[in-house]
Backbone as CSV, one residue per row, in Angstrom:
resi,resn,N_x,N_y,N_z,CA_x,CA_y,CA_z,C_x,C_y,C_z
1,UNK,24.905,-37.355,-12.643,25.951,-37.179,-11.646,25.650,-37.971,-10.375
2,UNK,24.462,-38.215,-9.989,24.051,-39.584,-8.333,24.669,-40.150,-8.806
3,UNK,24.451,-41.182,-10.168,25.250,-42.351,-10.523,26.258,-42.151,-10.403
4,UNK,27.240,-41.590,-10.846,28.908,-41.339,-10.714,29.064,-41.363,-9.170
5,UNK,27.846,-40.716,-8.340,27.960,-40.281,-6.900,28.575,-41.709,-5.673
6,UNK,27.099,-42.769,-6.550,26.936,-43.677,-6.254,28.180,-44.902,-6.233
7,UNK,28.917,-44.822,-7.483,29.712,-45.234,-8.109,31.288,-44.990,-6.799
8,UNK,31.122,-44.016,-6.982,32.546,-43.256,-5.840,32.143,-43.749,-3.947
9,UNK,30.536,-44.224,-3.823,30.255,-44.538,-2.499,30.636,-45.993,-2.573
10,UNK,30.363,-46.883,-4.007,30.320,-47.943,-3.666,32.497,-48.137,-3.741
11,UNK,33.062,-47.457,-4.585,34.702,-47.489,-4.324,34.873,-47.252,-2.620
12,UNK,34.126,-46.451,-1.732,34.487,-46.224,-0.434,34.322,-47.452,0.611
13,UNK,32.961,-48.200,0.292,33.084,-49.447,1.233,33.680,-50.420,0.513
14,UNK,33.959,-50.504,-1.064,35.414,-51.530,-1.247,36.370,-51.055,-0.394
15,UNK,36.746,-49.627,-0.083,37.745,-49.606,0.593,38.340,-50.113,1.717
16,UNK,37.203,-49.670,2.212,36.974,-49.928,3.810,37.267,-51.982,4.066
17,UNK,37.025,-52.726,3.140,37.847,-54.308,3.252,38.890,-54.289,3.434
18,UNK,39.677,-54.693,4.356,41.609,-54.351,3.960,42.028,-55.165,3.039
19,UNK,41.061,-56.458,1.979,41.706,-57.045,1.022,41.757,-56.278,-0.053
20,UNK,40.979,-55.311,-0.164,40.160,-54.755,-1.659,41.205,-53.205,-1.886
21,UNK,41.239,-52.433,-2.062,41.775,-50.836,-2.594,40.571,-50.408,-2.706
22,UNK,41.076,-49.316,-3.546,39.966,-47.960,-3.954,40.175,-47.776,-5.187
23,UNK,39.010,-46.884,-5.808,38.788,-46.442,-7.041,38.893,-45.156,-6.830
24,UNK,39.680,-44.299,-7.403,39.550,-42.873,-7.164,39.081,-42.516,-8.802
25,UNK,37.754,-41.659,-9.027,37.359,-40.854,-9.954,37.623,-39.451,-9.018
26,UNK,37.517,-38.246,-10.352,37.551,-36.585,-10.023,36.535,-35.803,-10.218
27,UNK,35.386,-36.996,-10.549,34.200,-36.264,-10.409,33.609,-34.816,-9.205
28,UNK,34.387,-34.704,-8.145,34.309,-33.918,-7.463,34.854,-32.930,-7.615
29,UNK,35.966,-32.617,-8.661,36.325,-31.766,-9.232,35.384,-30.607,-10.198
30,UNK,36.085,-29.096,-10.232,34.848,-28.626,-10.797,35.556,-28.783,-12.661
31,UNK,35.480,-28.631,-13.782,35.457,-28.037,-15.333,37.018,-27.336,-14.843
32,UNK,38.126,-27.374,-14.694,39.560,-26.787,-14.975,40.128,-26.394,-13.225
33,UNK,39.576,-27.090,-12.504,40.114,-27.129,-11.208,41.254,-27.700,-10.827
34,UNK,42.503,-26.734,-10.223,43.763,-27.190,-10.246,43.775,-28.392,-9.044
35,UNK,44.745,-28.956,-9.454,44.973,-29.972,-8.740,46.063,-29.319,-7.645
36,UNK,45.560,-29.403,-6.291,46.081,-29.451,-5.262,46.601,-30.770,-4.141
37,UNK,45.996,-30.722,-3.325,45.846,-31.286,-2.188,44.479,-32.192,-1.880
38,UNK,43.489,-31.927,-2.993,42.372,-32.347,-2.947,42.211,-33.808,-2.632
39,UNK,42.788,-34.417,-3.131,42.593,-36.092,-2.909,43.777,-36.680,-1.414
40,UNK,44.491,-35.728,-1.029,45.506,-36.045,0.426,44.627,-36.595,1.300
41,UNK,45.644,-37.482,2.361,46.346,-38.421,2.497,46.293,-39.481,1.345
42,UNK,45.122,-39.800,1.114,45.179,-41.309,0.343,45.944,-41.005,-1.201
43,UNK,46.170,-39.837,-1.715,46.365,-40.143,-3.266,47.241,-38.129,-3.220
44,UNK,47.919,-38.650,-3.343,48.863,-37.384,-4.038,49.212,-37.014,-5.581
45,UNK,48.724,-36.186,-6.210,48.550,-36.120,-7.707,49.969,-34.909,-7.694
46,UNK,50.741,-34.851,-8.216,51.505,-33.834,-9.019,51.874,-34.105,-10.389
47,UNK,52.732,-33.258,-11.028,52.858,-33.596,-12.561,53.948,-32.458,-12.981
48,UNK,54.423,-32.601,-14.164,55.399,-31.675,-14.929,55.276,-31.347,-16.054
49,UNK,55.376,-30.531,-16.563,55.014,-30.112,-18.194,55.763,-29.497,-18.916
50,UNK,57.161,-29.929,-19.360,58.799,-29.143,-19.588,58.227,-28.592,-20.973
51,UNK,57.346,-28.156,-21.691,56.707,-27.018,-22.509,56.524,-25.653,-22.423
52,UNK,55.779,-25.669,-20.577,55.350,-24.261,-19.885,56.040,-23.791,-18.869
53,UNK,56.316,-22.869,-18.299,56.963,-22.426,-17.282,56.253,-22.640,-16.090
54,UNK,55.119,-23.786,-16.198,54.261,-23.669,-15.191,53.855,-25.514,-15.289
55,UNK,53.766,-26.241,-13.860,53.561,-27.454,-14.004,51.884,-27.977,-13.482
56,UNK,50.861,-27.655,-14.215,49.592,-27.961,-13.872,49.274,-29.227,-14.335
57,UNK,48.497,-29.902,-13.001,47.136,-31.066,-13.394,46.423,-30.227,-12.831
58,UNK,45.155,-30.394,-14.003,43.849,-29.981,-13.541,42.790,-31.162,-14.008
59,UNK,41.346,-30.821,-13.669,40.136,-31.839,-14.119,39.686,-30.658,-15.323
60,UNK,39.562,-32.047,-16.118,38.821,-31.494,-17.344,37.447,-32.415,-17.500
61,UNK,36.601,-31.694,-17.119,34.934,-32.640,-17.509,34.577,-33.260,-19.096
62,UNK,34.491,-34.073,-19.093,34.621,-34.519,-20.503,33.030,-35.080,-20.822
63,UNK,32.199,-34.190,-20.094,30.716,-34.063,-20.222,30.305,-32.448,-20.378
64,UNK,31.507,-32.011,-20.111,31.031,-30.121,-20.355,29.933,-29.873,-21.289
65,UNK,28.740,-28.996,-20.932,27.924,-28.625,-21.710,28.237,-27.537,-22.304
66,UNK,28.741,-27.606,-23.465,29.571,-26.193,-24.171,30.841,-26.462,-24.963
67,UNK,31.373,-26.051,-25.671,32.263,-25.837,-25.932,33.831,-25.339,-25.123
68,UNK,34.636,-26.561,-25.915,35.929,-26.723,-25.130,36.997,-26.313,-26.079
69,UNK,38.411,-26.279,-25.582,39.417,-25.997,-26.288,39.876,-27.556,-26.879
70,UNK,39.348,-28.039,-26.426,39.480,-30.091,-26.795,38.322,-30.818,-26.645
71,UNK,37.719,-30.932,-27.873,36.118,-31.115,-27.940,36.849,-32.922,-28.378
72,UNK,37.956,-33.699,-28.719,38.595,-34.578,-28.405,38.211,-35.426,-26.834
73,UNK,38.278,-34.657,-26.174,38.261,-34.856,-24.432,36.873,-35.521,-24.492
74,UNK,35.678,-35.343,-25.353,34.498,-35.148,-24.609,33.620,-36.110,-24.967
75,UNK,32.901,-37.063,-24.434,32.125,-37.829,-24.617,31.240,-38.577,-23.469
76,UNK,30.455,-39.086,-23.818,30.402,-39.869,-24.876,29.302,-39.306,-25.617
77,UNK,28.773,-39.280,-26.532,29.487,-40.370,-27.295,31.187,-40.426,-27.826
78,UNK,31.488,-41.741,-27.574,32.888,-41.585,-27.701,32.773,-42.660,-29.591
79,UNK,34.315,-41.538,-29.892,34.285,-42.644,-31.525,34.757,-43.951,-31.605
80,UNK,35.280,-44.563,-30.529,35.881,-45.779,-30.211,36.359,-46.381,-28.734
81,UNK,37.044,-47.361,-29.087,37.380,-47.804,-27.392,36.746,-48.978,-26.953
82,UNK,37.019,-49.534,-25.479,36.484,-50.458,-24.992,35.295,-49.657,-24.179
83,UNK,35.295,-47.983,-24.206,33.977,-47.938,-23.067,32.803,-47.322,-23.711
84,UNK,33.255,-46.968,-25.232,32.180,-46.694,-26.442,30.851,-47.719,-26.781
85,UNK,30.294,-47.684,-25.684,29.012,-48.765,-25.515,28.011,-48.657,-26.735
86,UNK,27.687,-47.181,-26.445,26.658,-46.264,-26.677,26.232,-44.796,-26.910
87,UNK,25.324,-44.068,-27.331,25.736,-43.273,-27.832,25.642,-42.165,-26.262
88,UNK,25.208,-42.912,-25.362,24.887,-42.330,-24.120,25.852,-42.884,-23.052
89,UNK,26.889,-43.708,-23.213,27.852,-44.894,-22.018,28.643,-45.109,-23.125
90,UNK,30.252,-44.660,-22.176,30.459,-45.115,-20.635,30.406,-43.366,-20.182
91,UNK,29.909,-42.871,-19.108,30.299,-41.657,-18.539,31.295,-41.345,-17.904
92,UNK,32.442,-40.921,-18.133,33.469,-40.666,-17.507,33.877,-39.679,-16.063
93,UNK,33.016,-38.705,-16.920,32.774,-37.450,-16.080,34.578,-36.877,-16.122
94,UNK,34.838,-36.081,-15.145,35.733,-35.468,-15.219,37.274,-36.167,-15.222
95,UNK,38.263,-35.925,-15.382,39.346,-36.830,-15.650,40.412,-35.442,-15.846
96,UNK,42.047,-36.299,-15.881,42.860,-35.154,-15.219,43.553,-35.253,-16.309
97,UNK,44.244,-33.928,-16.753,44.514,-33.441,-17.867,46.171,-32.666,-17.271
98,UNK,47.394,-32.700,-18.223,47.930,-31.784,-17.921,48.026,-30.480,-18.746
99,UNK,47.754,-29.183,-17.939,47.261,-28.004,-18.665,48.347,-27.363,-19.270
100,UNK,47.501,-27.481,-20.200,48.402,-26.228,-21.520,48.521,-24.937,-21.240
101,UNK,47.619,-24.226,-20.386,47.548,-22.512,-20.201,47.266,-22.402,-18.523
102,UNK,47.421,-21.636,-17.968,47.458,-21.332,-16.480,46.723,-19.928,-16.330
103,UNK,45.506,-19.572,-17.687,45.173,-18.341,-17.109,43.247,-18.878,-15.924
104,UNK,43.854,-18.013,-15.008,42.886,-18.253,-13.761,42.894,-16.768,-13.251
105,UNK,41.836,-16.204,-14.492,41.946,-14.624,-14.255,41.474,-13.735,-12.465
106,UNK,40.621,-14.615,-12.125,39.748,-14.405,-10.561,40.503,-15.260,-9.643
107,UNK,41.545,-15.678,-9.910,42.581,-16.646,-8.786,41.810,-17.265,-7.828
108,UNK,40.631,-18.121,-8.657,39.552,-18.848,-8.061,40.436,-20.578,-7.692
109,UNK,41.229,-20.751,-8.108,41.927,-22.386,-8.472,41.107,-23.172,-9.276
110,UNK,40.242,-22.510,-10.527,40.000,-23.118,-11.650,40.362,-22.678,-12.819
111,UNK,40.967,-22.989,-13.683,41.289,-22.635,-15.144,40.149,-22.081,-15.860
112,UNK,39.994,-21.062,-16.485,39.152,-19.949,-16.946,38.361,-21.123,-18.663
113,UNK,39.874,-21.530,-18.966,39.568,-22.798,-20.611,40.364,-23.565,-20.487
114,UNK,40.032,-24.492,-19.347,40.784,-25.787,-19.604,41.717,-26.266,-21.156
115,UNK,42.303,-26.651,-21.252,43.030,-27.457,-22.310,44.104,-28.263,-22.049
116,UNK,44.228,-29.603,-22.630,45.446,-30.148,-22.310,46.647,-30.249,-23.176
117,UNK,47.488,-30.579,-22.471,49.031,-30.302,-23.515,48.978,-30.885,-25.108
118,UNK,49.389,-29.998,-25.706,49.388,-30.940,-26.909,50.690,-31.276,-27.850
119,UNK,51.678,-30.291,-26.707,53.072,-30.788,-27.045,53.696,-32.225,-27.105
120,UNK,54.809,-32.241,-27.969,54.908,-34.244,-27.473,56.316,-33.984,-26.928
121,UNK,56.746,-34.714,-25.878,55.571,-35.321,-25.098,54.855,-33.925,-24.705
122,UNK,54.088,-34.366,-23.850,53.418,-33.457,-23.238,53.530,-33.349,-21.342
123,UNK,54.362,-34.282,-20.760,54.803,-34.332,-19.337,54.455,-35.481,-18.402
124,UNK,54.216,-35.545,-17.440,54.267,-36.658,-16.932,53.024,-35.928,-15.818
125,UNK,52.580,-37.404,-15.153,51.162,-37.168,-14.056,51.702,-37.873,-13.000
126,UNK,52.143,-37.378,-11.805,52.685,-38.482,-10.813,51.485,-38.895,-9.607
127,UNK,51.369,-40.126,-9.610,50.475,-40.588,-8.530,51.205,-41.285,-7.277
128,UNK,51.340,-40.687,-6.397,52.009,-40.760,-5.063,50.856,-41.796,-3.928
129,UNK,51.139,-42.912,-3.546,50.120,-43.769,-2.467,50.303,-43.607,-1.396
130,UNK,49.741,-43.084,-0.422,49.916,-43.192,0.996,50.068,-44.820,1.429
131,UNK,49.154,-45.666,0.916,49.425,-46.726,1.017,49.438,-47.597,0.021
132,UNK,50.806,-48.955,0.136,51.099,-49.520,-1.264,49.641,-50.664,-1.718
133,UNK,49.248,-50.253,-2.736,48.976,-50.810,-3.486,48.867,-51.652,-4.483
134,UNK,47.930,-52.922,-4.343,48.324,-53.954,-5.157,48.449,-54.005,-6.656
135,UNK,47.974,-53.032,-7.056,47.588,-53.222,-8.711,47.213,-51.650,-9.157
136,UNK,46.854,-51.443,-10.413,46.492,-50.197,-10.784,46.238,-50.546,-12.288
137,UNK,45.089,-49.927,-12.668,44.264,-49.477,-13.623,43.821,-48.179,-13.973
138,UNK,43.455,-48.048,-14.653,43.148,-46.551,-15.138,42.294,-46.678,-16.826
139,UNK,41.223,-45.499,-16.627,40.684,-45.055,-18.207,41.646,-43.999,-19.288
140,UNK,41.640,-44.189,-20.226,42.215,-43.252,-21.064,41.685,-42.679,-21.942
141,UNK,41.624,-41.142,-22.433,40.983,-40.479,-23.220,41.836,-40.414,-24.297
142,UNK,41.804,-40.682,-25.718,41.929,-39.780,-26.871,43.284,-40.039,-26.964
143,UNK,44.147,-40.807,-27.058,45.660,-41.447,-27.332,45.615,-41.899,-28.650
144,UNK,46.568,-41.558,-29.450,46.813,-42.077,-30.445,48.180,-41.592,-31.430
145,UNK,48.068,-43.043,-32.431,49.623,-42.192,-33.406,50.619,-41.970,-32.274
146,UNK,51.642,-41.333,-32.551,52.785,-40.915,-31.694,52.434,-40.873,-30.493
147,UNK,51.597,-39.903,-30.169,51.195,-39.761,-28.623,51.279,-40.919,-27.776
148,UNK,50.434,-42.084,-28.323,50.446,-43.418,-27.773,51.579,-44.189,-27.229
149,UNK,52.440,-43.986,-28.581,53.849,-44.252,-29.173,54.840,-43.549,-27.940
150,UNK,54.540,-42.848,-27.663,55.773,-42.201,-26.610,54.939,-41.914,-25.125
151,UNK,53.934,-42.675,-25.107,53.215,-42.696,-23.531,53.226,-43.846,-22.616
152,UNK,53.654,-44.146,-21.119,53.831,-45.712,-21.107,53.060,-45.143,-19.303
153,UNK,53.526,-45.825,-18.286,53.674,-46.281,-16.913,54.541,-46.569,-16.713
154,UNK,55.034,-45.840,-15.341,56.243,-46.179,-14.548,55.413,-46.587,-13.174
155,UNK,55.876,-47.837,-12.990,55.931,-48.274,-11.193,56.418,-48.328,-10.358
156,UNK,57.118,-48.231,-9.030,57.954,-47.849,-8.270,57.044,-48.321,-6.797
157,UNK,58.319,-48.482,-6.176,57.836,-48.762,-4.483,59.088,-48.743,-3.981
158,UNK,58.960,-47.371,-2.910,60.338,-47.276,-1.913,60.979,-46.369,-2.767
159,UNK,60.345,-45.992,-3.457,61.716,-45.130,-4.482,62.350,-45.842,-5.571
160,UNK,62.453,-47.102,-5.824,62.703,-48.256,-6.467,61.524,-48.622,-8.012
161,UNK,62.346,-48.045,-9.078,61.228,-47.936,-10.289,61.309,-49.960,-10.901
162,UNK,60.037,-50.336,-10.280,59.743,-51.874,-10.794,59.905,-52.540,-12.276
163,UNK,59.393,-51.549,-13.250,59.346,-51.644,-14.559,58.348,-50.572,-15.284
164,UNK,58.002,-50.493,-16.234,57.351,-49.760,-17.061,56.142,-50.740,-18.309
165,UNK,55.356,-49.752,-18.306,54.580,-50.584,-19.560,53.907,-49.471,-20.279
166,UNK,54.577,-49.517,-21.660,54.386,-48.654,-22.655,52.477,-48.866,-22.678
167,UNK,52.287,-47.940,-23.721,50.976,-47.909,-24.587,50.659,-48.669,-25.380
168,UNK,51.543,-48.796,-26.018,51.513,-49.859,-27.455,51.388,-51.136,-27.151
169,UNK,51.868,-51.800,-25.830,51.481,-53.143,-25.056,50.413,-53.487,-25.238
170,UNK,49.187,-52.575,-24.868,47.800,-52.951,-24.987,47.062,-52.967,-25.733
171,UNK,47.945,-52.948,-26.646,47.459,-53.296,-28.364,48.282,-54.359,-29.083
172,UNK,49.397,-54.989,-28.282,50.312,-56.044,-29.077,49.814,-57.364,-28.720
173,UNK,49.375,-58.299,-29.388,49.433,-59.480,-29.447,50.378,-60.191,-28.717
174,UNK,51.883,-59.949,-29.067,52.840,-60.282,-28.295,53.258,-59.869,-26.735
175,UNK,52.388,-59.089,-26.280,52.535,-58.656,-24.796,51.764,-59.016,-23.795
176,UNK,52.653,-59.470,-23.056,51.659,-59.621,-21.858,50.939,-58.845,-21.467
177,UNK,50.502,-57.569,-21.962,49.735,-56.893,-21.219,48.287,-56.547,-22.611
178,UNK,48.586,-57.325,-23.530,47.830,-57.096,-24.672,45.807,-57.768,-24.209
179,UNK,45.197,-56.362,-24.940,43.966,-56.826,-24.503,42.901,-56.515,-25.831
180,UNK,42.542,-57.282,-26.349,42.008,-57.098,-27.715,41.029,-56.015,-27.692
181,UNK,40.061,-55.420,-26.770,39.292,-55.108,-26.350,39.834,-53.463,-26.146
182,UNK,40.979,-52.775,-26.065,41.329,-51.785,-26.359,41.751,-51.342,-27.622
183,UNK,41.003,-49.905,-28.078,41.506,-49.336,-29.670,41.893,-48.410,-29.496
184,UNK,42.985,-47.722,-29.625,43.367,-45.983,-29.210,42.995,-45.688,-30.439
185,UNK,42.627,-44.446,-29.996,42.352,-43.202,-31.347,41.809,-42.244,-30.996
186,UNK,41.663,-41.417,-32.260,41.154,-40.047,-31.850,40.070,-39.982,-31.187
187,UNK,39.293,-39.169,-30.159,38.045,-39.465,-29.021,37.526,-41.245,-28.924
188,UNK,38.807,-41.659,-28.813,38.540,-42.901,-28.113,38.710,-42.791,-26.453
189,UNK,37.760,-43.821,-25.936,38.008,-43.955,-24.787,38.173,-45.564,-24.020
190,UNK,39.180,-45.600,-23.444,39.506,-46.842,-23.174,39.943,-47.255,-21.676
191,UNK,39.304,-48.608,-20.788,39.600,-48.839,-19.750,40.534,-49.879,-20.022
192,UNK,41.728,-49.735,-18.986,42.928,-50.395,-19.042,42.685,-51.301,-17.866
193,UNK,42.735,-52.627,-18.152,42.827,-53.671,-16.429,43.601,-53.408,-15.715
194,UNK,43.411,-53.569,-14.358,44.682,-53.755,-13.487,45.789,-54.486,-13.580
195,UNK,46.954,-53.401,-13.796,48.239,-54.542,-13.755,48.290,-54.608,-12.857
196,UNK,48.871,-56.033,-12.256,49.195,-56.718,-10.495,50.356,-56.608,-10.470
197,UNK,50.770,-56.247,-9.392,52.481,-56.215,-9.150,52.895,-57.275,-9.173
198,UNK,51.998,-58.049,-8.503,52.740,-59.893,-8.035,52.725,-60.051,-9.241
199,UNK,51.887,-60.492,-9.858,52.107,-60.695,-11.273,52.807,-60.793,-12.349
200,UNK,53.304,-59.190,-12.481,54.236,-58.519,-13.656,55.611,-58.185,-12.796
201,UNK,55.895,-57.796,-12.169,56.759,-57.289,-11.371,57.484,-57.861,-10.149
202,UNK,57.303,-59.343,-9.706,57.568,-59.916,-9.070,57.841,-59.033,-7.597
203,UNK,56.701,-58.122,-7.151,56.423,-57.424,-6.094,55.235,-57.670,-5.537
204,UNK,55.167,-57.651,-3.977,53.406,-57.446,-3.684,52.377,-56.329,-4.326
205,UNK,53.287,-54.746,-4.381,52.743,-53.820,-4.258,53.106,-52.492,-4.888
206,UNK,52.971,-51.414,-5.285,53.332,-50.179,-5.598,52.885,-49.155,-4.822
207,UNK,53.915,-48.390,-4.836,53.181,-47.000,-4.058,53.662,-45.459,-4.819
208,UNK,54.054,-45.617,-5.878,53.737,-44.888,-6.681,53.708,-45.042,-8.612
209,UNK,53.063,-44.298,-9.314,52.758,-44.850,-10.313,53.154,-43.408,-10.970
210,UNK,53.756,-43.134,-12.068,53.738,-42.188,-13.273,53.206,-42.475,-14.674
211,UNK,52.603,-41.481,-14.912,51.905,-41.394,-16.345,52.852,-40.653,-17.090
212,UNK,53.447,-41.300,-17.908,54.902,-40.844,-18.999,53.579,-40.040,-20.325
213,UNK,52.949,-39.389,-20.365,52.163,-38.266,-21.111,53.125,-37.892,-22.497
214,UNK,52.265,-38.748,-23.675,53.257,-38.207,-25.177,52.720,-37.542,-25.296
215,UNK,51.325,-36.844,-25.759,50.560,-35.472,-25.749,49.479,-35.504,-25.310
216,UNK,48.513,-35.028,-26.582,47.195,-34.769,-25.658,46.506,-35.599,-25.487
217,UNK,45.825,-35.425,-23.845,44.802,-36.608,-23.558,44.310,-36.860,-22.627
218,UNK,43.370,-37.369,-21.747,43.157,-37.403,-20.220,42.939,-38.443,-19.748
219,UNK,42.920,-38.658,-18.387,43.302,-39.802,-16.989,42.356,-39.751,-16.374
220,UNK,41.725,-41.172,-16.347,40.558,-41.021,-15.117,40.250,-42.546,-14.312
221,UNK,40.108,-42.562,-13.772,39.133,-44.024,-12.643,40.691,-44.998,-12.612
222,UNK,41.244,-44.066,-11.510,42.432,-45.019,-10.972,41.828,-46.192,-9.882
223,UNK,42.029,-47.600,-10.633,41.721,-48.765,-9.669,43.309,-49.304,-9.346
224,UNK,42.990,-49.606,-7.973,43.882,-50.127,-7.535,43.515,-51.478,-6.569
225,UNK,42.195,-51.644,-7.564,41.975,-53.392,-6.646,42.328,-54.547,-8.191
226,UNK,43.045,-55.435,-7.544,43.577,-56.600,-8.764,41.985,-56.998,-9.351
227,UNK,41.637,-57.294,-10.343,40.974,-57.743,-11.189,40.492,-59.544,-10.378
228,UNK,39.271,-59.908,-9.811,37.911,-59.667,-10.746,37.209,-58.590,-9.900
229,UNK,37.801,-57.960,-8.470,37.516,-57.177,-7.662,37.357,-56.041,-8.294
230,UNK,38.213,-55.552,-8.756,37.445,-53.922,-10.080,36.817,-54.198,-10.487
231,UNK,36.372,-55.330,-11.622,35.745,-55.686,-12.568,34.164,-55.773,-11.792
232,UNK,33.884,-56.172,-10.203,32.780,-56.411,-10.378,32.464,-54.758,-9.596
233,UNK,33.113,-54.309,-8.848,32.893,-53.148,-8.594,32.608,-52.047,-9.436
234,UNK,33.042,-52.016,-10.613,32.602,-51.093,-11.799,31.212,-51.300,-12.439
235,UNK,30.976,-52.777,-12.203,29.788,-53.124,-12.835,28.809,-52.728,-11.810
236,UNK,29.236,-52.888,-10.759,28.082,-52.545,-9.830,27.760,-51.287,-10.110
237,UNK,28.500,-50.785,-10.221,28.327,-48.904,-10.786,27.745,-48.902,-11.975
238,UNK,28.027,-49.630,-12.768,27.339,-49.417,-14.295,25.582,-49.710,-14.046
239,UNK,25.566,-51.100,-12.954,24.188,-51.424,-12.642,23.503,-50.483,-12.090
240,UNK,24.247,-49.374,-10.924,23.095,-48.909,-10.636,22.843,-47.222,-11.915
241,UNK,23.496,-47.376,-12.635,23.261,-46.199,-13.575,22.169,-46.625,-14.922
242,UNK,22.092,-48.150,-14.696,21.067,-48.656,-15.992,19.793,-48.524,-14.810
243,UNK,19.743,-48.907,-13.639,18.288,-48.862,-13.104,18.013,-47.326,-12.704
244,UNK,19.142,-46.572,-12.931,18.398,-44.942,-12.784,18.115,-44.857,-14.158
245,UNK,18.262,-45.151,-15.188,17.910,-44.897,-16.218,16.232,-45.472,-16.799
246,UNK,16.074,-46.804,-15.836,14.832,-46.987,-15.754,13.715,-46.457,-15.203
């Protein structure tokens, strides 16, 4: 957990550049902790779940020592993916789930057994920016088959939805957003590059992003710096987790 610690200090002085963004992980989250207000001003999380009479994101640790209601969620070792290194990497740590059950018997604001939806779809994750942002990336847990099939991204700025980019993109040859290097499947885990607005969308920026959720599965390490700027910032994180390992 330093490493992850480390990892989230070195996303804070990317921040602090006004060229660069942030990386938000939920490692600070506890094992089924509802999502509030926790990440305000910079990052507003809400979500919907037209299954339950109740609309929860929570963090689901996908390092839990124990037994889960979605032993799917948990790795690594992960069975596939671009972050299935090893039988020890990539560490995800906690990542946001939308919850299937709302019992929080001690009305502590943590879920008693986490689980995530496994209805299809299963709802949507809305990420709200205080400030617009150039790009966005994200990890994905455990997508596959249909789920995949009916899960995409919505982008928006001003209220104004830019375009969308399904799941299945990052597995098509024919898409611009295709990356050989991603495999969905069952306890796969996979990092998605930053899409750039300028880029794809003929915009500078986004300031809000939705996760269109076909079922079960979880969300973690929202980047919102354009690519090679994530790319070396993650590594820096990966570096200093191989020299704690030394």
């Amino acid at each position: 957990m330093k490493a992850m610690r480390r990892i989230a200090l070195c996303a804070v002085i990317a921040a602090a550049h006004p060229a660069s963004g942030q990386v938000f992980d939920f490692n600070t989250l506890a094992h089924g902790e509802i999502i509030t207000n926790q990440f305000e001003p910079a990052l507003t999380i809400t979500g919907t779940n037209p299954n339950r009479p109740f609309d929860i994101i929570a963090g689901f640790d996908t390092q839990f020592l124990g037994s889960t209601a979605d032993p799917d969620l948990q790795g690594p070792p992960w069975a596939g993916g671009n972050l299935a290194i090893s039988d020890d990497a990539v560490q995800i740590g906690t990542a946001l789930i939308i919850a299937q059950n709302n019992r929080d018997i001690d009305n502590d604001g943590v879920l008693d057994a986490p689980n995530d939806e496994g209805s299809r779809p299963a709802g949507t994750i809305d990420l709200s920016f205080a400030e617009p942002i150039p790009a966005f990336g994200l990890d994905i847990v455990d997508i596959e088959g249909t789920v995949r099939e009916n899960s995409s991204l919505d982008f928006y700025i001003n209220g104004i939805l830019l375009g969308s980019v399904t799941f299945d993109s990052f597995e098509d040859p024919n898409s611009p957003f295709y990356d050989p290097s991603v495999i969905f499947g069952n306890n796969h885990a996979n990092r998605i590059q930053p899409i750039v607005a300028s880029q794809f969308f003929m915009a500078d920026s986004f300031d809000r992003v939705v996760i269109n959720v076909g079922g079960s599965s979880a969300y973690d390490t929202f980047v919102t710096i354009p690519a090679p700027a994530s790319s070396a910032l993650l590594l820096a994180g990966s570096a200093l987790i191989a020299r704690r390992r030394r």
